[in-house]
C-alpha positions as CSV (number, residue, x, y, z in Angstrom):
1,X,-56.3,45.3,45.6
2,X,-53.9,42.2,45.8
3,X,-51.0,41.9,43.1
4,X,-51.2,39.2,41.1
5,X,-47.8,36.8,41.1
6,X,-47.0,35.7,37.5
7,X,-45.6,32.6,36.7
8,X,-41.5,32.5,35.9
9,X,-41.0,31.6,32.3
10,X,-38.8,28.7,31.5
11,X,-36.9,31.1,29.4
12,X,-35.6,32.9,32.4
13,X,-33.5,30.4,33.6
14,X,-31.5,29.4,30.7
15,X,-28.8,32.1,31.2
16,X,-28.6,31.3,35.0
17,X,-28.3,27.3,33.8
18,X,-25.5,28.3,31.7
19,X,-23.8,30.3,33.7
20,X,-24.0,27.5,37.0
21,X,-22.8,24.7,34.4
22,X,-19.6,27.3,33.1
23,X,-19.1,28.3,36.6
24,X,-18.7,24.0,37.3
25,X,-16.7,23.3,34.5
26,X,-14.2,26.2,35.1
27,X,-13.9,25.0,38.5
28,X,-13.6,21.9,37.3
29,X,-10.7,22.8,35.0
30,X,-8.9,25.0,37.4
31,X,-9.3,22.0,40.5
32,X,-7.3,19.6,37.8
33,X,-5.1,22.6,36.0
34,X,-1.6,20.4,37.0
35,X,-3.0,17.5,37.5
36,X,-4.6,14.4,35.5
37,X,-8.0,14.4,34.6
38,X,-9.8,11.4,36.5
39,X,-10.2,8.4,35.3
40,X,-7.1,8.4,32.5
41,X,-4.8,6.0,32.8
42,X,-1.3,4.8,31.3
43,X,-0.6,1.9,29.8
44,X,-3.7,0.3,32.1
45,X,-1.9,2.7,35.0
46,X,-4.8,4.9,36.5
47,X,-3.0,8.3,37.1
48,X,-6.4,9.9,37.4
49,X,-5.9,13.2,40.2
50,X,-2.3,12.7,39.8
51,X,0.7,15.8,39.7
52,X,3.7,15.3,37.0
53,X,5.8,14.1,40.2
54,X,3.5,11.2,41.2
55,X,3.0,10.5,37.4
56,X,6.8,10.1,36.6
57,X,6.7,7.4,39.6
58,X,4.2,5.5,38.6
59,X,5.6,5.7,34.8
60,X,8.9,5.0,35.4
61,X,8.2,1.2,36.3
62,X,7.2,0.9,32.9
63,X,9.8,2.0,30.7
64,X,11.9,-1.6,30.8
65,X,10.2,-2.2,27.8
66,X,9.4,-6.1,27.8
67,X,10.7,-8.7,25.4
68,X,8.3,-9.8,22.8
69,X,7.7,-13.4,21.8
70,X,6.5,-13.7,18.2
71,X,4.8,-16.8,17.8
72,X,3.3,-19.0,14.8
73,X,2.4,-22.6,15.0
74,X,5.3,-24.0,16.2
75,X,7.8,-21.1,15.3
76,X,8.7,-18.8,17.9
77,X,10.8,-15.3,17.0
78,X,12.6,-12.9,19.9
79,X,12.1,-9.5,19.4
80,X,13.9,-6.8,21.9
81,X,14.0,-3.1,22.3
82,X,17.6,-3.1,21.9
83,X,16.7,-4.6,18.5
84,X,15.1,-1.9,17.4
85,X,16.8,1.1,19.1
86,X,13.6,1.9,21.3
87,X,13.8,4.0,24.1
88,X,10.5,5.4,26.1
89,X,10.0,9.1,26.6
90,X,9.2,9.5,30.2
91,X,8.5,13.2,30.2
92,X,7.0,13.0,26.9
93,X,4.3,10.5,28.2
94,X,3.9,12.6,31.4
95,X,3.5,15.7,29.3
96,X,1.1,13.9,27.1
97,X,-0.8,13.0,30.2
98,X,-1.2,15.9,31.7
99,X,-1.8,17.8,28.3
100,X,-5.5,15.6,27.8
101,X,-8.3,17.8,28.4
102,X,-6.7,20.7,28.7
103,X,-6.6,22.0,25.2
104,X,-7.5,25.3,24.2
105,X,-10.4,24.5,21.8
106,X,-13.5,24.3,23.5
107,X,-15.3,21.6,22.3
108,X,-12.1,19.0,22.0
109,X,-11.5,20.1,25.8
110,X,-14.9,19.2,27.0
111,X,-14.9,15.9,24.6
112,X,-11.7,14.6,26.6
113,X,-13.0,15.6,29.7
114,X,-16.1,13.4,29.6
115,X,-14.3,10.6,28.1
116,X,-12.2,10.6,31.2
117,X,-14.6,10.9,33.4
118,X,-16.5,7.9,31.8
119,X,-13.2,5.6,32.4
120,X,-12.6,5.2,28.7
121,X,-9.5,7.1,28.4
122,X,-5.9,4.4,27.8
123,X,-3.1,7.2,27.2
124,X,-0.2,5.2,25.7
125,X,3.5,5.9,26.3
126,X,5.4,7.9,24.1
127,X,9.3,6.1,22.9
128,X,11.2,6.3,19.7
129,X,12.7,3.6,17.6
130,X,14.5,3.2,14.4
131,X,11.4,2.1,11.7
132,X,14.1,0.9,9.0
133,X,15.0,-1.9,11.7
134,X,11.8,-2.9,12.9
135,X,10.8,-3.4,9.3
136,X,13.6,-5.2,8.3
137,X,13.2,-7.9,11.4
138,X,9.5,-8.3,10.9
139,X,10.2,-9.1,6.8
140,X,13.1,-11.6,8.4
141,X,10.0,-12.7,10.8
142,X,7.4,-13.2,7.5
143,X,9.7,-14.9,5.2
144,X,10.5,-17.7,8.0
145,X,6.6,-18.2,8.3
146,X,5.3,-17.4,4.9
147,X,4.6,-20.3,2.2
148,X,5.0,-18.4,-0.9
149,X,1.7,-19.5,-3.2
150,X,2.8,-20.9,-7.1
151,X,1.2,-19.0,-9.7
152,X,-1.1,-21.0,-12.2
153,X,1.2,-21.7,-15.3
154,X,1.0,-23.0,-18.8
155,X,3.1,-24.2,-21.4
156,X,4.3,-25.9,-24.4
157,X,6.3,-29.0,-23.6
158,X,7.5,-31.2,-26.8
159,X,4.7,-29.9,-28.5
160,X,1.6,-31.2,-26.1
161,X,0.1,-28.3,-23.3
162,X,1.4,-28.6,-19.8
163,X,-1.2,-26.8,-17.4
164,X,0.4,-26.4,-13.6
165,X,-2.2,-25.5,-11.6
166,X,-0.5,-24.2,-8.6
167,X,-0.5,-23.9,-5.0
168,X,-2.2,-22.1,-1.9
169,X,-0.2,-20.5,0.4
170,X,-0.1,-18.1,3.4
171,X,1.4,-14.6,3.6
172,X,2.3,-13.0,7.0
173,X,0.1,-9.7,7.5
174,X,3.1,-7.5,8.2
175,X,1.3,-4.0,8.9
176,X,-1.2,-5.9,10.8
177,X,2.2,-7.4,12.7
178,X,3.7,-3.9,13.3
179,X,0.7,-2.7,14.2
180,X,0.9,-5.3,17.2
181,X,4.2,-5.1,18.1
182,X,3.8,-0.5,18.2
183,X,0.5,-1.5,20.5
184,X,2.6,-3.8,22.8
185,X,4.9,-1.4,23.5
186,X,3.1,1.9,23.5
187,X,0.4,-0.3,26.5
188,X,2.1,-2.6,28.0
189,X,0.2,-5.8,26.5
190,X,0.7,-9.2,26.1
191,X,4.2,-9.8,25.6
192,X,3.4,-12.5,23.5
193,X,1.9,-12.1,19.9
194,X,0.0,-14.2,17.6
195,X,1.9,-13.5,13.8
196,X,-1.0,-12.7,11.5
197,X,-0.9,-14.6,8.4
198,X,-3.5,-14.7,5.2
199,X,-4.3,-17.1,3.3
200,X,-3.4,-17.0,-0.6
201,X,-4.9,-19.7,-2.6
202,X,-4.6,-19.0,-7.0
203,X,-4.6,-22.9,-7.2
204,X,-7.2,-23.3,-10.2
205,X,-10.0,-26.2,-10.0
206,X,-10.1,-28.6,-12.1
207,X,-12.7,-27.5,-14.2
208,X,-10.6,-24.3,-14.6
209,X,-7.5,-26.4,-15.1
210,X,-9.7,-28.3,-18.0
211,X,-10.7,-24.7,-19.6
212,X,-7.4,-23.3,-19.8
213,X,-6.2,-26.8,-21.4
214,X,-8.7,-26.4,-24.1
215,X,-8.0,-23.0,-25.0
216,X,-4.3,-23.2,-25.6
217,X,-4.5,-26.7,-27.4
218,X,-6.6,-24.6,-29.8
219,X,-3.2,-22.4,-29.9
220,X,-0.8,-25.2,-31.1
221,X,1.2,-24.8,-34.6
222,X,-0.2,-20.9,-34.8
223,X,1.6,-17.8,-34.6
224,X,1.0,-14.1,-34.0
225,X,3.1,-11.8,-36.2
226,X,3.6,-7.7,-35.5
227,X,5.9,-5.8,-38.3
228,X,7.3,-2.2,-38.2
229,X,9.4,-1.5,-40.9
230,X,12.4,-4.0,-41.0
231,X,11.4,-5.2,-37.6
232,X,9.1,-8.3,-37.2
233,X,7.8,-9.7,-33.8
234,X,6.8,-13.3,-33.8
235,X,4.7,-15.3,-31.1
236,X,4.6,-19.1,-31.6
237,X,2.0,-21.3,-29.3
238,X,4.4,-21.6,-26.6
239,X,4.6,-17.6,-25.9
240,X,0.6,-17.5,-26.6
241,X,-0.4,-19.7,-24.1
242,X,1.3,-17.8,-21.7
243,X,-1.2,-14.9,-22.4
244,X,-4.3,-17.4,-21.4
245,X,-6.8,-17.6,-18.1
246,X,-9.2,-20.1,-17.7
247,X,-12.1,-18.0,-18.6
248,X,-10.4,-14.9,-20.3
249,X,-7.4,-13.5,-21.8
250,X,-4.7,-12.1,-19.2
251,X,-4.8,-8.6,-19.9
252,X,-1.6,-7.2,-17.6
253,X,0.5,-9.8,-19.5
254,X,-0.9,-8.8,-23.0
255,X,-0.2,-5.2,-22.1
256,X,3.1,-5.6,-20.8
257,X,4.0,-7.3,-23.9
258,X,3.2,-4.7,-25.9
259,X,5.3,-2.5,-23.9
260,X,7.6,-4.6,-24.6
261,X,7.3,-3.9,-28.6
262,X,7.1,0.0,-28.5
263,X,10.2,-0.2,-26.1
264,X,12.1,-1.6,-29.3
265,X,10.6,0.3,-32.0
266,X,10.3,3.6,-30.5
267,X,12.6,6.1,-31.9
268,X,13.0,9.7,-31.0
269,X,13.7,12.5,-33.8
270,X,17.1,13.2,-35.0
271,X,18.0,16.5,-36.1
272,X,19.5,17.7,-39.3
273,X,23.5,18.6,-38.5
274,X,26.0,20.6,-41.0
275,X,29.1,21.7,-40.2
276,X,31.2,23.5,-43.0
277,X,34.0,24.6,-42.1
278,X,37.6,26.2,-44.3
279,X,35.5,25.8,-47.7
280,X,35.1,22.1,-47.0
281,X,31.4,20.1,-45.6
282,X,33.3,18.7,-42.7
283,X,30.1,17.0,-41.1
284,X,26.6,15.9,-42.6
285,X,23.7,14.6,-40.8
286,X,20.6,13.9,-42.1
287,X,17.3,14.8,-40.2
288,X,15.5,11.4,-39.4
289,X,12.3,11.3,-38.2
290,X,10.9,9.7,-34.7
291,X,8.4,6.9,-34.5
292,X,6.0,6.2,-31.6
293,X,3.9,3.3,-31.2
294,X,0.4,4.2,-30.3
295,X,-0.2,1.3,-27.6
296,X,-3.5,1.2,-27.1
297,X,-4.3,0.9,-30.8
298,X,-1.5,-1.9,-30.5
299,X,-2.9,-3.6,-27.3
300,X,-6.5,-3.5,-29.1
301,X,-5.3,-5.1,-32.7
302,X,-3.2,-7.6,-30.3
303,X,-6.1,-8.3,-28.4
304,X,-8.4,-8.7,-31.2
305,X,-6.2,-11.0,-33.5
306,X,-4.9,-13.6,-30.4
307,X,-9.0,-13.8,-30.1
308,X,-9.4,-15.0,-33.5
309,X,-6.7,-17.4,-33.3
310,X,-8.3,-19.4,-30.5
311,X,-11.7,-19.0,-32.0
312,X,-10.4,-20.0,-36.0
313,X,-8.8,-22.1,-37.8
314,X,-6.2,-19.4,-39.0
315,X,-2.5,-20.4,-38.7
316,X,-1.1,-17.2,-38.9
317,X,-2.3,-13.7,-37.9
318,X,-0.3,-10.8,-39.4
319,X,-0.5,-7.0,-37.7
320,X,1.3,-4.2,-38.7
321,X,2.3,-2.1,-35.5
322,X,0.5,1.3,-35.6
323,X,2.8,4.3,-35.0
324,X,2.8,7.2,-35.5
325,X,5.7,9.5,-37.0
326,X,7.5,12.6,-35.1
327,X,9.1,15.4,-36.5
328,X,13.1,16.5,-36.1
329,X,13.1,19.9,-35.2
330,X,15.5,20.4,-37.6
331,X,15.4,19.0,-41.1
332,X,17.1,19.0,-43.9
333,X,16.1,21.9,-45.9
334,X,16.8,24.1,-43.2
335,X,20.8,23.6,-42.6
336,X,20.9,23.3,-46.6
């Protein structure tokens, strides 16, 4: 009788898949061990199938680093290496180079090795430079190019309310700037950059500047008293217009002033001190206790009774500045 011939299942040939495709990528990996993967280049140089010697070569034509021209509108700033202390790392970069793809981690290894192989791989070169000085040209740079924007204001001037309300301006992007001129360097790109710059516009409408009008007219010939003790804060219109937005209250201003308070009325504890000394008290101090104002109680009442100012007819609105009391460690009765 004739032997039937079975089928071969697909299963069968998985191992022998797997072991032809790690047999072609360790080949693969030994054929390129010292040399660059294809397809990477350098700063836009291909150095793909290349040894460290014919790397250095091709490198070494690049690290004159190029003056940079630094241009806005019709301003134009010079920016050299020499400016900024930078010096390229030939062997560094050839290490780097030559280092891609070959890691030890499997999966980061065969990730680098497609990417090569797909032309998508732009190595940069590797230099050092002193940050402190680049930084402190490119601020030089902004403040040439940047319009500083004016802050909406209001006041009290000879008892009528002034409203200024201020002016756009532009603001160089300067970590977008660094980024550029790190990128120009490390590639080899345009020697010639565009200076990022944002616009900054806090100039209020006129509708806004009508609403904040309104509001601290209805502040005029009223005052905002806080007392601690001996100690009274007073706010006339002029300092509580200052406190004002078109549509709300300014809350940062507000809360820095009441930092502002508990920075003069806090107190810390003071211990009890005796010193007797040959039959005689030669030193007495008495234990005093510490106060601390409790600020958000404070920046709430604050809050609460500059609201009823602008919505009343009230002339006057009294607080008394919540604290609370600390301790001495030592009081009286116990050096007694």
């Amino acid at each position: 009788m004739a032997r039937s011939n079975w089928p071969i299942h697909p299963w069968f040939l998985v191992p022998q898949a797997l072991f032809l495709v790690l047999v072609l990528l360790l080949s693969f990996h030994i054929g390129f061990l010292n040399r660059a993967y294809p397809g990477v280049k350098v700063a836009g140089i291909a150095v793909g199938g290349d040894k460290k010697e014919t790397i250095d070569k091709k490198l070494s034509g690049l690290t004159s680093a190029s003056i940079l021209s630094l241009k806005y509108v019709n301003k134009e700033f010079v920016l050299k290496p020499g400016d900024i202390d930078l010096l390229y790392n030939l062997e560094a970069s050839t290490a780097n180079t030559l280092a891609f793809g070959h890691k030890k981690r499997l999966i980061p290894s065969l990730k680098h090795k497609l990417e090569a192989l797909r032309g998508r791989v732009n190595l940069p070169l590797i230099f050092t430079y002193e940050e402190d000085k680049l930084n402190e040209i490119l601020e030089e740079f902004a403040q040439e190019v940047s319009s500083p924007p004016v802050e909406p204001q209001v006041f009290v001037e000879n008892g009528a309310v002034v409203v200024d309300a201020g002016k756009r301006g532009t603001v160089v992007d300067t970590e977008k700037l660094n980024f550029f001129v790190l990128d120009s360097f490390s590639y080899g790109t345009s020697p010639s950059i565009s200076i990022p710059v944002n616009g900054v516009n806090p100039e209020l409408s006129d509708t806004q500047v009508s609403a904040l009008k309104a509001k601290a007219q209805s502040l005029l010939g009223k005052q905002l008293k806080l007392t601690f003790e001996y100690q009274t804060f007073v706010y006339k219109d002029a300092d509580l217009v200052t406190l004002l937005k078109p549509d709300s209250l300014d809350a940062q201003k507000i809360e820095a002033l009441v930092g502002e308070i508990a920075a003069g009325v806090d107190r810390a504890p003071e211990n009890a001190r005796f010193v007797f000394e040959e039959g005689k008290v030669k030193e007495f101090t008495p234990a005093k206790k510490g106060t601390v104002v409790q600020k958000d109680q404070a920046l709430t009442q604050f809050t609460a009774s500059l609201r009823s100012l602008l919505s009343s007819n009230e002339k006057i609105a009294n607080l008394t500045l919540p604290v609370v009391q600390k301790d001495p460690g030592v009081t009286n009765d116990e050096v007694n």
